[in-house]
N, C-alpha and C positions, 0 to 999 in steps of 0.2 A: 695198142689195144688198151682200153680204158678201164680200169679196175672199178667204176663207177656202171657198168654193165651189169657188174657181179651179183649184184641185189635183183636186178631179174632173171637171171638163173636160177639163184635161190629159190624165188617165187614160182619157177617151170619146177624145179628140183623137189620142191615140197610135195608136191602132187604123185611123186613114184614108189610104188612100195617097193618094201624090200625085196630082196633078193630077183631084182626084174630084170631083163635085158635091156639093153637103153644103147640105142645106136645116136648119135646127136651130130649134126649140120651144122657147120658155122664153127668150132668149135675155139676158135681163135687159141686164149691161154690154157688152154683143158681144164678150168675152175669145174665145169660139172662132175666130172668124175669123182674129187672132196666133197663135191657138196649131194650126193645122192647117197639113198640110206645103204643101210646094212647089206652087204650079202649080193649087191646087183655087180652086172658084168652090163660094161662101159665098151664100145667101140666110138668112132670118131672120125670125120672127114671135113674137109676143107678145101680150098680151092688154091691154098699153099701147103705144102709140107711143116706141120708143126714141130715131128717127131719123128722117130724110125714108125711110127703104128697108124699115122693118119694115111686116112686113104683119101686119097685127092682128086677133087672131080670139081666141074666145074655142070652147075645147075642147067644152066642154059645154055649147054652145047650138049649135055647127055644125062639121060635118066640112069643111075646104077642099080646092079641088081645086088641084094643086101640077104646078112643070114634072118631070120626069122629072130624077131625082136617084140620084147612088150611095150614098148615106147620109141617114137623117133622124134626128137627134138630140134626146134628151129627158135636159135633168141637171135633176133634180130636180122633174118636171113631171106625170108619172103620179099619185103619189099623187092630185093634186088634181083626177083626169078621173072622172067618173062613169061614163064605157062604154069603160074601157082598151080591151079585145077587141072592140068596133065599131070604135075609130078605128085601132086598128091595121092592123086588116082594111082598112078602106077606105084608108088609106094605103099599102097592099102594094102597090095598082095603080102605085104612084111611084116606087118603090125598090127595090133590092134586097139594100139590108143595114138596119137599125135597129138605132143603140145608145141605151140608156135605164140611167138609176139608177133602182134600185125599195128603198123601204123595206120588203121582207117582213114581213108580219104571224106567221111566227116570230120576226124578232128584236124586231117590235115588235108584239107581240098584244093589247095593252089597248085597245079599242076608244076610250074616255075618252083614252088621249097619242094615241092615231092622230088625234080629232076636235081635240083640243089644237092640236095643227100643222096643224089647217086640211084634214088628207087625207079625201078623201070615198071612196076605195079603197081594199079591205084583201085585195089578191091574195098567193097564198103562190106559194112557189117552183112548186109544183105547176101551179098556175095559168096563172104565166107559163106555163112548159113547154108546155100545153096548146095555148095560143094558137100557138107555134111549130107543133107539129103540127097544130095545123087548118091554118093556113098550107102546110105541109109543108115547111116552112124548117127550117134547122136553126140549132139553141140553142146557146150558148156563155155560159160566166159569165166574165170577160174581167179581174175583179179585183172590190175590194170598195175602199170607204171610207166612214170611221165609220159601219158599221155597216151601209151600202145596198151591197147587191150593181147589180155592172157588169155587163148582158147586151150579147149582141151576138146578133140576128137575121139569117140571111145565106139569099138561094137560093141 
């Protein structure tokens, strides 16, 4: 895992107030747990066993069912889900904000580098969007880094 990730964590991290629930996906080194504010309560899953506390799932063979959280976080994990817009959906019933990094297939359209890095997703800005409105959430792009836009989904 690359310690050069960490700066967009930060960037997801910045966006949580204190004392929140925050369930986070992907969670590789557990850097988020340091890096979110005051007072909040951290869980965490992965598609390997981090620690004795990660809960291990794998996106694309099952949706989990989660406790009741103010934030679920995704840095760098979407690309790699085959049904973005089902699991999102089914994880609305948990949260009521999601932040996620998405590689847009504007700034990355070559279907051949999208499959290079492993991404089985190739949603555009539009797309996101979508999903917000089906939701009837509202969308926010919260910043960018190299090249992945930062959303923030909120009711």
């Amino acid at each position: 895992m690359f310690s050069s990730w960490d700066e967009r964590t930060q960037l997801l991290a910045n966006q949580v107030l204190p004392k929140s629930k925050v369930f986070e996906f992907g969670a590789a080194r557990l850097v988020l747990k340091d890096m979110l504010p005051e007072g909040c309560t951290y869980w965490h899953s992965d598609i390997v066993k981090r620690n004795e506390d990660t809960f291990v799932a794998d996106l694309n063979k099952e949706f989990p069912e989660l406790p009741q959280v103010d934030y679920i976080i995704f840095s760098g994990v979407l690309e790699y889900i085959l049904e973005v817009k089902k699991l999102i959906i089914h994880l609305s019933q948990f949260t009521t904000n999601f932040e996620f990094s998405y590689a847009t297939s504007e700034v990355f359209p070559e279907k051949s580098e999208r499959r290079f890095h492993g991404w089985v997703s190739d949603l555009n800005e539009n797309d996101i969007f979508e999903i917000a409105k089906e939701l009837n959430w509202t969308l926010k792009v919260i910043g960018t880094w190299k090249n992945q836009t930062l959303f923030q989904f909120s009711k």
